[in-house]
C-alpha positions as CSV (number, residue, x, y, z in Angstrom):
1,X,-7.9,3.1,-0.4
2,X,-6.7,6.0,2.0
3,X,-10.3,6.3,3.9
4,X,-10.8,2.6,4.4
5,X,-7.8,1.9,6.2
6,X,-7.4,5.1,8.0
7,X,-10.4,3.9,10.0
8,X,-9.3,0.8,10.7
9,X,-6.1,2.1,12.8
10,X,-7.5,5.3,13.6
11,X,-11.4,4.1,14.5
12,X,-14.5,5.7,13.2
13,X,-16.6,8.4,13.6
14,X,-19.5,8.6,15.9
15,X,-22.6,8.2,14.1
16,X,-23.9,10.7,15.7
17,X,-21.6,13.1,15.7
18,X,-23.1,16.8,14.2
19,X,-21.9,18.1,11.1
20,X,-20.8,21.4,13.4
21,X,-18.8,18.9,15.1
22,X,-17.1,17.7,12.2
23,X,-16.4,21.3,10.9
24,X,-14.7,22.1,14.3
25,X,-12.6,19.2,14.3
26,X,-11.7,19.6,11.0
27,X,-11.0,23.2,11.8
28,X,-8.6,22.2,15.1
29,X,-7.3,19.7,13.2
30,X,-6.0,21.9,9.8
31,X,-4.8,24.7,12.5
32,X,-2.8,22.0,14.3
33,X,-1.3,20.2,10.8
34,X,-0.2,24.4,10.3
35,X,1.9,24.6,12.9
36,X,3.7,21.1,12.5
37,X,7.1,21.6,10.5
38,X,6.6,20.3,6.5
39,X,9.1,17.5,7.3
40,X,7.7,16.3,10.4
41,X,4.2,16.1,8.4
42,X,5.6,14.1,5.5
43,X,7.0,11.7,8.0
44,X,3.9,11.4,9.6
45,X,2.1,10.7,6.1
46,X,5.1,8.2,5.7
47,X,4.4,6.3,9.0
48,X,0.7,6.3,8.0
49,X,1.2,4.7,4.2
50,X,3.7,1.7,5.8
51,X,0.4,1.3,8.7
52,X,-1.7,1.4,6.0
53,X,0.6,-1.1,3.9
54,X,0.5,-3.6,7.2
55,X,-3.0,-3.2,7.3
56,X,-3.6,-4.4,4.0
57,X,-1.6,-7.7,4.0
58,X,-2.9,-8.7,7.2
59,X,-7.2,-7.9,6.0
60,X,-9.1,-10.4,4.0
61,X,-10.8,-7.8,2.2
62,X,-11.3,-8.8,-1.6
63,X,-9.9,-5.3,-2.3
64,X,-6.7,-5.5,-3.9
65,X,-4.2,-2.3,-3.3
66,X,-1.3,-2.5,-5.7
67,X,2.3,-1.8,-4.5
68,X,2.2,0.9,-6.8
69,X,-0.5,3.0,-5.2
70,X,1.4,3.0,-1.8
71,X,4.6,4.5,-4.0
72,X,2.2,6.7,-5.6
73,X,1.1,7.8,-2.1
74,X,4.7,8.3,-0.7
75,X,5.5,10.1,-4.4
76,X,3.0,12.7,-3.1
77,X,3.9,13.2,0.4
78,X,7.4,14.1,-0.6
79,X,6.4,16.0,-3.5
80,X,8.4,13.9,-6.4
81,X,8.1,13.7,-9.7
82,X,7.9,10.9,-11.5
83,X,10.3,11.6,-13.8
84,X,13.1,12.6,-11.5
85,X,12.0,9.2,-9.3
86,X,12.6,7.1,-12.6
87,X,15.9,8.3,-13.2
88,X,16.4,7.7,-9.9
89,X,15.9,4.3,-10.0
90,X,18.0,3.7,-13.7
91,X,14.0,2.9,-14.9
92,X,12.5,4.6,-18.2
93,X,9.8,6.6,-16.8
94,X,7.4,4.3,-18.9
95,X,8.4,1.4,-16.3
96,X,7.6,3.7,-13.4
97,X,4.2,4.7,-15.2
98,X,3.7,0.8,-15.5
99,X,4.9,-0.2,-12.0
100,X,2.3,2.4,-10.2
101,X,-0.4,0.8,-12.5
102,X,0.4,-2.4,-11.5
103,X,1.3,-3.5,-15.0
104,X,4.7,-3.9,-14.0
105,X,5.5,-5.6,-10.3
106,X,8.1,-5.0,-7.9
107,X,11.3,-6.6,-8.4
108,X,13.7,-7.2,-5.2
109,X,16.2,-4.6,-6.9
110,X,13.3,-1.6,-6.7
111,X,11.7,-3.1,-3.5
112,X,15.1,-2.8,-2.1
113,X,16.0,0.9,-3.1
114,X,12.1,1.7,-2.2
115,X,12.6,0.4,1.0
116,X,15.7,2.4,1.8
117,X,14.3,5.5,0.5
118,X,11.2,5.6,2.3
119,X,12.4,3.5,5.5
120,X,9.8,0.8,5.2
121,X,11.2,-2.9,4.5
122,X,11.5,-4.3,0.8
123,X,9.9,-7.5,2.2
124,X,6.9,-5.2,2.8
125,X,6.9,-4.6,-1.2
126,X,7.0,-7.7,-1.9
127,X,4.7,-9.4,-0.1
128,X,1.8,-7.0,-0.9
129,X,2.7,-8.3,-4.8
130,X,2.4,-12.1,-3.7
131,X,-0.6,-11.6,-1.8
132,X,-2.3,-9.6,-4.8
133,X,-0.7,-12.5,-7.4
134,X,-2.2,-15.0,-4.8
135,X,-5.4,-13.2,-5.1
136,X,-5.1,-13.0,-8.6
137,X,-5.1,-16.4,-8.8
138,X,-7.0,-17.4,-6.4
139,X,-10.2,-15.3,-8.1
140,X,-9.0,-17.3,-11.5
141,X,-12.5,-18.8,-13.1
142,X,-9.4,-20.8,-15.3
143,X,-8.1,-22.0,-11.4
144,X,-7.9,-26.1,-11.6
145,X,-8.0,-26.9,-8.0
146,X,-6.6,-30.5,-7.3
147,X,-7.5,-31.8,-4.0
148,X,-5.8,-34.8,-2.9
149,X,-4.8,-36.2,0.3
150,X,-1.0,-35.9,0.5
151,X,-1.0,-39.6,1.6
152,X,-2.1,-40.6,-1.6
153,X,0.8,-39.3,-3.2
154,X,3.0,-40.5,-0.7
155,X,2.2,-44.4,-0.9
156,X,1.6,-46.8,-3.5
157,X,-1.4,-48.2,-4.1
């Protein structure tokens, strides 16, 4: 997940960029991260998961991301445990286990508290769980898809 949509905001590589190149900017690059202040890096890593959550609902990639991995993600930056989080939210940590899984889906109560916790909107939460219900049905070999010409509806024949 991360990689894929890290280039997309950020840009790729060169192709033909050396792999002493790539050891020096990964060198510059850890040296700078050292010297940024632990908070100011998680909310970096914050701004980064909501980009990467906007990214997601406006591709057409066939991927599907759960909700869950972007809490999962955020869980991580700030260094949380799950069980703390769960109690947090008046969940048994089975339901948190389930809702990063994406056995369990967001309801407006968590997206809500989510959203305040982490500053990114609770619509945010729940429209990455429509699109990937949408998807989910969408993808459906079950899917009965009735086309009709809303006029034929509309008028008597």
């Amino acid at each position: 997940m991360k990689n894929k949509y890290f280039d997309q905001i950020l840009g790729k590589q060169r192709s033909d960029t050396t792999s002493e190149e790539k050891k020096l900017t990964k060198n510059i690059l850890d040296a700078y991260i050292k010297e940024i202040p632990k908070e100011q890096l998680a909310e970096n890593q914050r701004i980064g998961v909501k980009l990467q959550m906007k990214t997601y609902l406006q591709s057409d990639s066939k991927e599907t991301v759960l909700a869950g991995e972007f809490l999962n993600e955020l869980l991580t930056i700030y260094n949380i445990k799950k069980t703390k989080f769960a109690e947090f939210l008046e969940i048994e940590n089975a339901n948190l286990h389930a809702l990063l899984r994406g056995r369990r889906k967001f309801n407006s109560k968590i997206a809500t508290t989510v959203g305040d916790m982490f500053k990114i909107d609770p619509e945010l939460w729940m429209y990455i769980e429509a699109k990937n219900e949408l998807k989910k049905f969408n993808s459906s070999p079950k899917r009965k898809h009735k086309k009709v010409d809303v006029y034929e509806l509309s008028h008597d024949t």
